[in-house]
N, C-alpha and C positions, 0 to 999 in steps of 0.2 A: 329371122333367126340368125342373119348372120352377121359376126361383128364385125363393121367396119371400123377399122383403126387408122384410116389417115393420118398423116402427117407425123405418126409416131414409128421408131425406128424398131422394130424386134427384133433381138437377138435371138435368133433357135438353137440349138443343137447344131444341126447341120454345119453353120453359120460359124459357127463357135469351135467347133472339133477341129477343123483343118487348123484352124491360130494354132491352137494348145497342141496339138501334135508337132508342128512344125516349130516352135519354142521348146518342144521334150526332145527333139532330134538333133537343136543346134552344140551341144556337149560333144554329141558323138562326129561331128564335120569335124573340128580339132583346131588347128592353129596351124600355121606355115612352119616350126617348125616342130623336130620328131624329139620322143626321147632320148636318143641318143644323140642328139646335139645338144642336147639341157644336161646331161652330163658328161663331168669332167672327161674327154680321150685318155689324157695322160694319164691317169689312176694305173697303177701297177698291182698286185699282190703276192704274197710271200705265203708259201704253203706253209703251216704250223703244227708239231705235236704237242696236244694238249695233254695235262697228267692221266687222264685215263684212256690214252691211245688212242684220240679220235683228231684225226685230220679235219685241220679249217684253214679257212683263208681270211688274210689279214691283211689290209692297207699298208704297204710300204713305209708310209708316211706316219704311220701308230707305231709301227716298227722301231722307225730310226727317233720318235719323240717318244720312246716306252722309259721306262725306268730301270736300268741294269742292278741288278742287285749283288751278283755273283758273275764276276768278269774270268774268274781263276776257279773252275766246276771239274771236280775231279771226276773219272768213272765211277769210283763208287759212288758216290753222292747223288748221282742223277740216275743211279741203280733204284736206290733208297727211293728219291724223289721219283719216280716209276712204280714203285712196287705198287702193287694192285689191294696188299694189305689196308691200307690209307684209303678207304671206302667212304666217302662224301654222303650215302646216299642211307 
């Protein structure tokens, strides 16, 4: 009743789990180096109010390449451009 199988190679379970575990593990070992080396140190950012008063941060660099539209912005004008009337939503 019992088969012999010489000379042929089987792969079990057993056999097989430790590979495919240890190939589902290799992602998580990583690489030599960290996040924080893969990005930029130098990056800076500039606090921003946006029109409906919510504070964000914004790349230095978007900053200084944005597009000025109004270099000469009076108080009132950015009173107006504030008012809360002007609802987006």
């Amino acid at each position: 009743m019992k088969n012999n199988r010489q000379g042929k190679s089987d792969v079990n379970r057993r056999k097989l789990l430790p590979f495919l575990g240890s190939f589902l593990l290799l992602p998580f070992i990583g690489s030599s180096k960290s996040l924080t080396d893969i990005v930029e140190p130098d990056q800076s950012y500039q606090t921003m109010l946006t029109k409906d008063g919510k504070i964000v941060k914004v790349r230095s660099s978007k900053v200084n390449d944005s597009k000025v539209v109004d270099k000469q912005l009076s108080n009132h004008s950015l009173l107006k451009w504030l008012k809360k009337d002007n609802k987006l939503f």
